[in-house]
N, C-alpha and C positions, 0 to 999 in steps of 0.2 A: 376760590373767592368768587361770590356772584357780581354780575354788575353793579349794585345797589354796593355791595361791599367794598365798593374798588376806591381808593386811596390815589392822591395824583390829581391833574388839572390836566388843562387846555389853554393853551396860551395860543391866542391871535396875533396877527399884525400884517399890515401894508408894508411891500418891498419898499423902500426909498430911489431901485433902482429902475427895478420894471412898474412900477406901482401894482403888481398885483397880491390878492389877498390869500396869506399861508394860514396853516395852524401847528402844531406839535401836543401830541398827547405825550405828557409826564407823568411818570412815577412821582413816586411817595419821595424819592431822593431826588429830584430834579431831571433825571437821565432822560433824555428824550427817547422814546419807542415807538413814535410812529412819525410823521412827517408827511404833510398833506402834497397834495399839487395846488399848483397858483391858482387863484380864482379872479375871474374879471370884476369880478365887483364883492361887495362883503354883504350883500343880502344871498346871494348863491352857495356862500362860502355856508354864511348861519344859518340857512334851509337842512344843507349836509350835517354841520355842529348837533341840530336838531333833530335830526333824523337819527344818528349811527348813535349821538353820544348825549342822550335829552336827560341826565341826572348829572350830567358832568360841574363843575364848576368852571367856569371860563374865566378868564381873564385877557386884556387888552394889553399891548405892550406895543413900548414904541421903540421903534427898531431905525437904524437910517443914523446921517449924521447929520443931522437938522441943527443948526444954532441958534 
């Protein structure tokens, strides 16, 4: 399967703990396959998103126990 053919997302989010910015590349099932390092801030994080993974679809999520 080429990149262009690859099935799966990228889901972002800020730690609620450390506040720093992760991501996770998914499969087609949800199964998480890769897991980033924290990032200081989220324009750092989506230079990297852009760089390695630039046809991906992304998505934001919100992670934490915020009320």
């Amino acid at each position: 399967m080429s990149e262009q053919e690859h099935r799966g997302k990228i889901r972002y989010f800020r730690s609620g703990s450390s506040g720093l910015w992760y991501f996770h590349v998914q499969a087609d099932n949800n199964e998480i396959i890769s897991a980033s390092e924290g990032y200081q801030n989220k324009d750092d994080m989506m230079d990297t998103l852009k760089r390695y993974y630039p046809d991906w679809e992304l998505e934001e999520s919100v992670i934490g126990d915020e009320s």
